[in-house]
N, CA, C and O atoms as CSV, one atom per row, in Angstrom:
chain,resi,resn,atom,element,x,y,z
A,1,UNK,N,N,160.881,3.840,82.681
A,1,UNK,CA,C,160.878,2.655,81.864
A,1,UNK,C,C,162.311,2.295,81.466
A,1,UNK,O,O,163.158,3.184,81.561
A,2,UNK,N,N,162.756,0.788,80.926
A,2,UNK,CA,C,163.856,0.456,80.750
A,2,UNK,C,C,163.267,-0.025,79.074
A,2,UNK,O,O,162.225,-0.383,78.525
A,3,UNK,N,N,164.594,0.227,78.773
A,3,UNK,CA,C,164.897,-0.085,77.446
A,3,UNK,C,C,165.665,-1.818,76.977
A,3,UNK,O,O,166.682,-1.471,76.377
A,4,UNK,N,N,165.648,-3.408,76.975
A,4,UNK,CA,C,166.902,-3.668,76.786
A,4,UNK,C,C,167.392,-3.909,75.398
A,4,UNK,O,O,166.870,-4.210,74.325
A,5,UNK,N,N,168.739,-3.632,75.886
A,5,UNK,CA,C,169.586,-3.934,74.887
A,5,UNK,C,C,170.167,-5.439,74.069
A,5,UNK,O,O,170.875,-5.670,73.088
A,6,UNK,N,N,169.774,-5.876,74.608
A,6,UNK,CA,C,170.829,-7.663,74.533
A,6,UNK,C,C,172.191,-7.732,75.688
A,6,UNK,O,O,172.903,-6.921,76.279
A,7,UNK,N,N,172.027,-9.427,75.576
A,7,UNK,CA,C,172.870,-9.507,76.539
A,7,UNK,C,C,172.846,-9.394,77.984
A,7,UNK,O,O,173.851,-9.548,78.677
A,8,UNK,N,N,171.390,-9.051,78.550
A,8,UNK,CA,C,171.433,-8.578,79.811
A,8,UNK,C,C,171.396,-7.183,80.334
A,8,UNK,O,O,171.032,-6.749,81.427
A,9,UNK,N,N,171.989,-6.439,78.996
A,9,UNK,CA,C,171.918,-4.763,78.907
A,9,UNK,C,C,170.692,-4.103,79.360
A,9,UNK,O,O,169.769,-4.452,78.624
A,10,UNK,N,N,170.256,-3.187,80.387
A,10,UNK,CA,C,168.635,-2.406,79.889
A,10,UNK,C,C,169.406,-1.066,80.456
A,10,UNK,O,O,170.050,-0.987,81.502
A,11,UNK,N,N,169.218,-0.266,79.700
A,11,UNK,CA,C,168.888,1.039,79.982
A,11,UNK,C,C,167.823,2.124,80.442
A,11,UNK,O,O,166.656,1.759,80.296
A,12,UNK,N,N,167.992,3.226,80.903
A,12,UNK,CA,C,166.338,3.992,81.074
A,12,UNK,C,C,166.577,4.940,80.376
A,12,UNK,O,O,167.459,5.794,80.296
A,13,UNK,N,N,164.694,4.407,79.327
A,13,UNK,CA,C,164.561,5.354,78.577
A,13,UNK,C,C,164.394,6.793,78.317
A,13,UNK,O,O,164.047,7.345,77.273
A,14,UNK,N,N,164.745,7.366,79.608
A,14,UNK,CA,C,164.798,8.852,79.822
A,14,UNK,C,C,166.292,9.279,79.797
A,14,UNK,O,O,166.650,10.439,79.997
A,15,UNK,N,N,167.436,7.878,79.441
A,15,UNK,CA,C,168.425,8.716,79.363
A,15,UNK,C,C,169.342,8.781,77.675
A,15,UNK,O,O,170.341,9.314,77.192
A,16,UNK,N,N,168.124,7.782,77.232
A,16,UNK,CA,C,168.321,7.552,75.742
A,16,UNK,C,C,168.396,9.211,74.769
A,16,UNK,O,O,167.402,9.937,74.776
A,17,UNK,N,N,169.591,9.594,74.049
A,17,UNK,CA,C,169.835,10.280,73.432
A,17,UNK,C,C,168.919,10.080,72.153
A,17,UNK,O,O,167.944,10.703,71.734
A,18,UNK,N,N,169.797,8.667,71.572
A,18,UNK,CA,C,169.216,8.080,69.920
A,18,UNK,C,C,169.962,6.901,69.618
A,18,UNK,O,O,171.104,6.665,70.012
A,19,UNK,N,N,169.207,6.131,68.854
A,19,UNK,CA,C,169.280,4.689,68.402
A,19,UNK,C,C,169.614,4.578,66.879
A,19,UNK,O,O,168.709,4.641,66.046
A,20,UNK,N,N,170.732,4.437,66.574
A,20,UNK,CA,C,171.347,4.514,65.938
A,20,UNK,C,C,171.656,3.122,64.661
A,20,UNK,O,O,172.191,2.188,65.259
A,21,UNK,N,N,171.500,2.862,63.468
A,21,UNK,CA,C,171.774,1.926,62.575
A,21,UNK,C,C,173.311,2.382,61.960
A,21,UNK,O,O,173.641,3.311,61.222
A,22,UNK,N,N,174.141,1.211,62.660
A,22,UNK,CA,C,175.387,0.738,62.759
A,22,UNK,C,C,175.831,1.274,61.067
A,22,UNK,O,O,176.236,2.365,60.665
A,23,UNK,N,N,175.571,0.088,60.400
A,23,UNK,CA,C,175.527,0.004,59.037
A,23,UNK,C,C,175.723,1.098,58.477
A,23,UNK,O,O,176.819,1.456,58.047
A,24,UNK,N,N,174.303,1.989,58.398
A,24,UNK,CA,C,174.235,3.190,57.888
A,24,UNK,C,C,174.873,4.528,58.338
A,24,UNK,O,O,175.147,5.317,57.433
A,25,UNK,N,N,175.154,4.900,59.653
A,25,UNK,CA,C,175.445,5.608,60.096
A,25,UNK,C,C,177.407,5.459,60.071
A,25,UNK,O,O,178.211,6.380,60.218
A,26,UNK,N,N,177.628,4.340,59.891
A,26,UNK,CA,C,179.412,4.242,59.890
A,26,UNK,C,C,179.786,4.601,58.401
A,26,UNK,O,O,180.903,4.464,57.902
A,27,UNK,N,N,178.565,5.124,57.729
A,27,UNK,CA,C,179.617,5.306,56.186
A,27,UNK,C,C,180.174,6.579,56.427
A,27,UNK,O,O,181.129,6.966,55.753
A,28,UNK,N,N,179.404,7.648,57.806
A,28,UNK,CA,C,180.014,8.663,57.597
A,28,UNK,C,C,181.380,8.797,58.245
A,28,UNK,O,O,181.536,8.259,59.342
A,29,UNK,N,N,182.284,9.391,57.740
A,29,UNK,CA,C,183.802,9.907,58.838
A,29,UNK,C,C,183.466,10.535,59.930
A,29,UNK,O,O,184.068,10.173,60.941
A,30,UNK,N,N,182.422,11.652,60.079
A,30,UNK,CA,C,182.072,11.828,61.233
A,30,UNK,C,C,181.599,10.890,62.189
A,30,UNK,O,O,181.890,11.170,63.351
A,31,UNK,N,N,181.034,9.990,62.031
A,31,UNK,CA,C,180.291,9.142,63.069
A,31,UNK,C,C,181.264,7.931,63.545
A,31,UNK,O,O,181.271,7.429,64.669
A,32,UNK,N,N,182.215,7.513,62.262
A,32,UNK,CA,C,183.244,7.122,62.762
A,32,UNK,C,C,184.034,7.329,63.219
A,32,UNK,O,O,184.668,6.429,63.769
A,33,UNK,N,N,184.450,8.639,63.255
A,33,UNK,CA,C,185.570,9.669,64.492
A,33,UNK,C,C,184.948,9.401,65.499
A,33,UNK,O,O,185.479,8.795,66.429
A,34,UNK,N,N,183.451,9.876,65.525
A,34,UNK,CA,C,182.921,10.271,67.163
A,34,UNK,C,C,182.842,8.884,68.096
A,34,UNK,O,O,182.722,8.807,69.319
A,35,UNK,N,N,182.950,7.816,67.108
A,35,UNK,CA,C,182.840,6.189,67.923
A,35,UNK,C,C,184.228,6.311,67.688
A,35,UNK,O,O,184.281,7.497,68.012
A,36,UNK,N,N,185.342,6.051,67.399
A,36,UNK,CA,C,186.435,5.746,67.705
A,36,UNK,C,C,187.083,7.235,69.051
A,36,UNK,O,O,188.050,7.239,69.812
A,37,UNK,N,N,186.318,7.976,68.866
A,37,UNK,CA,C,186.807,8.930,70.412
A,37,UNK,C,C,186.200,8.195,71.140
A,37,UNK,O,O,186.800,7.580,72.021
A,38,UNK,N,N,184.686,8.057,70.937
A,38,UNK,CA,C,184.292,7.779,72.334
A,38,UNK,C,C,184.654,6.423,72.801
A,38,UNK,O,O,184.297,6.088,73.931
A,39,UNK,N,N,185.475,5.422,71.887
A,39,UNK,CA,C,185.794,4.195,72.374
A,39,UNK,C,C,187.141,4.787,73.159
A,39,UNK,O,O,187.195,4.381,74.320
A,40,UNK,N,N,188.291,5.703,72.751
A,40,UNK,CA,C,189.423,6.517,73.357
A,40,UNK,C,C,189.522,6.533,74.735
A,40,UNK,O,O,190.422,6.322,75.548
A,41,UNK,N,N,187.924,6.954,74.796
A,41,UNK,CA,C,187.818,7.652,76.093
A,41,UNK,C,C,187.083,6.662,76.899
A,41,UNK,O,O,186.866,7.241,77.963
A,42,UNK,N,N,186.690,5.726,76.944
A,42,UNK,CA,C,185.932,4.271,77.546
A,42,UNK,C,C,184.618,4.597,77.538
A,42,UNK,O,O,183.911,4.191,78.461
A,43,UNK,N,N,184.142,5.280,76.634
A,43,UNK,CA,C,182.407,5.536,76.901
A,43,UNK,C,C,181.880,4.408,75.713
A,43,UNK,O,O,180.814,4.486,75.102
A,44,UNK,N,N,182.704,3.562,75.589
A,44,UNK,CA,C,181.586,2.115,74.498
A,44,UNK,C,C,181.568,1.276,75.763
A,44,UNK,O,O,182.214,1.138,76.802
A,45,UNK,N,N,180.198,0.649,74.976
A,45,UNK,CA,C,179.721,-0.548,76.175
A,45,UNK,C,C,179.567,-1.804,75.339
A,45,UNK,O,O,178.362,-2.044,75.414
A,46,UNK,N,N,180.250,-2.936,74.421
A,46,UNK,CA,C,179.838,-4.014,73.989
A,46,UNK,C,C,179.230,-4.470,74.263
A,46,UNK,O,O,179.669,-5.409,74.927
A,47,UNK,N,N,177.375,-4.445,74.137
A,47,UNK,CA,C,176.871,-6.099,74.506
A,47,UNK,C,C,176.492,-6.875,73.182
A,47,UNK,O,O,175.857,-7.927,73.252
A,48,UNK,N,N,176.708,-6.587,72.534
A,48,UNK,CA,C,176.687,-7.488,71.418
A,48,UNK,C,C,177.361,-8.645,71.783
A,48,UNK,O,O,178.470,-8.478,72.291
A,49,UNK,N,N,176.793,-10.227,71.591
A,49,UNK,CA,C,177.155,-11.087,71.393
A,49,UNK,C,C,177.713,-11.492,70.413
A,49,UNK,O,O,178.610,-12.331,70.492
A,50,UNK,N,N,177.115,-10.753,68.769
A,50,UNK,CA,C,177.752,-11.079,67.882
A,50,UNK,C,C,178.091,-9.484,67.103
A,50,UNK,O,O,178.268,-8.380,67.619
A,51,UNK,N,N,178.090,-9.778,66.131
A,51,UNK,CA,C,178.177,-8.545,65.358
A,51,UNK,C,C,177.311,-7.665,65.411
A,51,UNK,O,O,176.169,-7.892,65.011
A,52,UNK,N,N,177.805,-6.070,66.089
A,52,UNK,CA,C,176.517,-4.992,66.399
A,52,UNK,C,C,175.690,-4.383,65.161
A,52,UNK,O,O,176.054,-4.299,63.988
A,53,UNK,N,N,174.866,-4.109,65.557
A,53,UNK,CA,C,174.411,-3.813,64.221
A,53,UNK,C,C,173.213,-2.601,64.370
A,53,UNK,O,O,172.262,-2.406,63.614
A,54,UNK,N,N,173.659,-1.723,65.831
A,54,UNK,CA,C,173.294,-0.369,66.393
A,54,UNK,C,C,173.997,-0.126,67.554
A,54,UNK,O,O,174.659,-0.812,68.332
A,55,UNK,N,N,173.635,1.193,67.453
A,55,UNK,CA,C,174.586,1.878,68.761
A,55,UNK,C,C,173.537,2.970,69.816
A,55,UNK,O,O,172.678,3.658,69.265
A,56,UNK,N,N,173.689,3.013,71.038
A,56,UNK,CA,C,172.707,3.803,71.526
A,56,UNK,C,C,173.487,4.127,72.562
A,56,UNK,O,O,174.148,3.560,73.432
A,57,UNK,N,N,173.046,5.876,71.993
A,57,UNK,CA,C,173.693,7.050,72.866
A,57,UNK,C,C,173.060,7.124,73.728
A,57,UNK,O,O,171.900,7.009,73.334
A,58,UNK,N,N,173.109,7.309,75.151
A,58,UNK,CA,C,172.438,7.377,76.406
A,58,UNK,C,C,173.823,8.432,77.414
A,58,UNK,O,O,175.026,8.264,77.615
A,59,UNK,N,N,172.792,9.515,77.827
A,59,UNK,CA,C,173.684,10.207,78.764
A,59,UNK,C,C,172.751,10.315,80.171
A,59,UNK,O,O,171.537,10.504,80.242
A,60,UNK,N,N,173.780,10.120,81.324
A,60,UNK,CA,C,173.095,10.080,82.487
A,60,UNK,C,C,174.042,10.564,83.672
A,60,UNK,O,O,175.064,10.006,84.071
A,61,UNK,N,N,173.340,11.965,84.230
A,61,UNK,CA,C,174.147,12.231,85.330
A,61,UNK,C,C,175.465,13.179,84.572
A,61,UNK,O,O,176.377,13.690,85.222
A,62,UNK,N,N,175.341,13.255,83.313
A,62,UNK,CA,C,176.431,14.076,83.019
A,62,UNK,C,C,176.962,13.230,82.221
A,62,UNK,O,O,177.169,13.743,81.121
A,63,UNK,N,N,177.406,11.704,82.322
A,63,UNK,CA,C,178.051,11.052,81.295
A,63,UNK,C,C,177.572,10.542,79.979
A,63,UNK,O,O,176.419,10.230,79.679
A,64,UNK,N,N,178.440,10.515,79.385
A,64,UNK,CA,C,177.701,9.676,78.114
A,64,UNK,C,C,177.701,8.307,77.685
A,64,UNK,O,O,178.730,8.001,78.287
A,65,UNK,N,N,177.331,7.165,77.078
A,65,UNK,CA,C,177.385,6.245,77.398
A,65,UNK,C,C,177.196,5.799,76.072
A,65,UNK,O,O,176.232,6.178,75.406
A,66,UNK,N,N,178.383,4.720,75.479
A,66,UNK,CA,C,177.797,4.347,73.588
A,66,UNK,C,C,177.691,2.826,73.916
A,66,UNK,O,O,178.614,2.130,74.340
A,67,UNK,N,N,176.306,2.389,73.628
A,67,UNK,CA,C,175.940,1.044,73.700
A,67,UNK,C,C,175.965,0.379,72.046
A,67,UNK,O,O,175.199,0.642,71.119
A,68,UNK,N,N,177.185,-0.600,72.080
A,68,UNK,CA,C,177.012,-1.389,70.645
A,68,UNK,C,C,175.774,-2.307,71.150
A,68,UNK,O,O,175.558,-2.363,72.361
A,69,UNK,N,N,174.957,-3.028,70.243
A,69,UNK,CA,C,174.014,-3.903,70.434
A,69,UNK,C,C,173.289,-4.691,69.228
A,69,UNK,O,O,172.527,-4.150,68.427
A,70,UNK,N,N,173.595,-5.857,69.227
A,70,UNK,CA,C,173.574,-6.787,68.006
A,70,UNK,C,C,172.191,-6.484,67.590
A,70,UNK,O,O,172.065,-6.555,66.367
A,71,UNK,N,N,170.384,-5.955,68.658
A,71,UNK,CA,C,169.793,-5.735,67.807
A,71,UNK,C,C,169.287,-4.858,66.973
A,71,UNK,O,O,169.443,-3.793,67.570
A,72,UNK,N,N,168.821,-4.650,66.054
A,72,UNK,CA,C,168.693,-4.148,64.811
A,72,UNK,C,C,168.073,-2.657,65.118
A,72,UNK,O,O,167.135,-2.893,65.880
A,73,UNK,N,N,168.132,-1.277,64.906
A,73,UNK,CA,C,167.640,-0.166,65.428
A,73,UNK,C,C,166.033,-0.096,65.415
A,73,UNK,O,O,165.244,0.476,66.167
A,74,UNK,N,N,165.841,-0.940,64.211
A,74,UNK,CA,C,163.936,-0.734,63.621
A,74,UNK,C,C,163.231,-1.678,65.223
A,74,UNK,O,O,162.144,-1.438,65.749
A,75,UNK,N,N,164.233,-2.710,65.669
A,75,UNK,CA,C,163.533,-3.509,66.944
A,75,UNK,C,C,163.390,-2.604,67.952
A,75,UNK,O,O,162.258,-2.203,68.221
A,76,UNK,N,N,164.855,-1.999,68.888
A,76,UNK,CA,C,164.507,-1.079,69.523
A,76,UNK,C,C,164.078,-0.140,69.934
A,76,UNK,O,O,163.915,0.251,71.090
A,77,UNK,N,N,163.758,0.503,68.494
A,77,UNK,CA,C,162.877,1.356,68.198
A,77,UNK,C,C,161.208,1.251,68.327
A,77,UNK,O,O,160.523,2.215,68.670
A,78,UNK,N,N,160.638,-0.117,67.986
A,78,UNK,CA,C,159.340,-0.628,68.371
A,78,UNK,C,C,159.173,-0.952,69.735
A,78,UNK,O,O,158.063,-0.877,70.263
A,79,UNK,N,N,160.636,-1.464,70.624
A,79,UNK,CA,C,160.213,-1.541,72.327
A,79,UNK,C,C,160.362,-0.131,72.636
A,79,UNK,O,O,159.797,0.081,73.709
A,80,UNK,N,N,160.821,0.802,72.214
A,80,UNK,CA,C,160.595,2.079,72.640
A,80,UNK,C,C,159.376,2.481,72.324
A,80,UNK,O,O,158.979,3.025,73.354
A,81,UNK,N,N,158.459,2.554,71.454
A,81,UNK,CA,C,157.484,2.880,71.558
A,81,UNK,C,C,155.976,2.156,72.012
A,81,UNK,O,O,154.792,2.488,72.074
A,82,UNK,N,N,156.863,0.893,72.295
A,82,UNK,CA,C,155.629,-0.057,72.805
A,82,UNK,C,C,155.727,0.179,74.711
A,82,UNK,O,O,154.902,-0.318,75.477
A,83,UNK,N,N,156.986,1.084,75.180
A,83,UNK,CA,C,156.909,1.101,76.251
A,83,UNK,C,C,156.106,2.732,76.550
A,83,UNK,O,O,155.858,3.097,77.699
């Protein structure tokens, strides 16, 4: 199954780590280190059109992969379980 993201984005949901709320999750320093490495290292994927407002970890084949995505975690979270 595919997951999408916005923008044209879909992922497969077997390589989805976790879906992440932007907002909440950036108050910590940790989570903001680990997104500013993994932007370091080119593992962010912008599809946000506008302002992201989740992030989804997906590793595949060994890599890891940080998807910003303008929609909201509680949405992707319901096409994940509606798939």
């Amino acid at each position: 199954m595919y997951l999408h993201l916005g923008a044209g984005a879909v992922v497969r949901t077997d390589s989805i780590i976790g879906v992440f709320d932007l907002d909440k999750t950036s108050q910590s320093h940790i989570t903001r280190r680990y997104l500013a490495e993994a932007e370091k290292s080119g593992q962010v994927v912008n599809v946000a059109d506008d302002i992201p407002k989740s992030f989804v970890v997906c590793r595949d084949g060994g890599k890891t992969t940080v998807y910003l995505s303008q929609m909201l975690p509680q949405t992707l979270q319901r096409r994940l379980s509606n798939s």
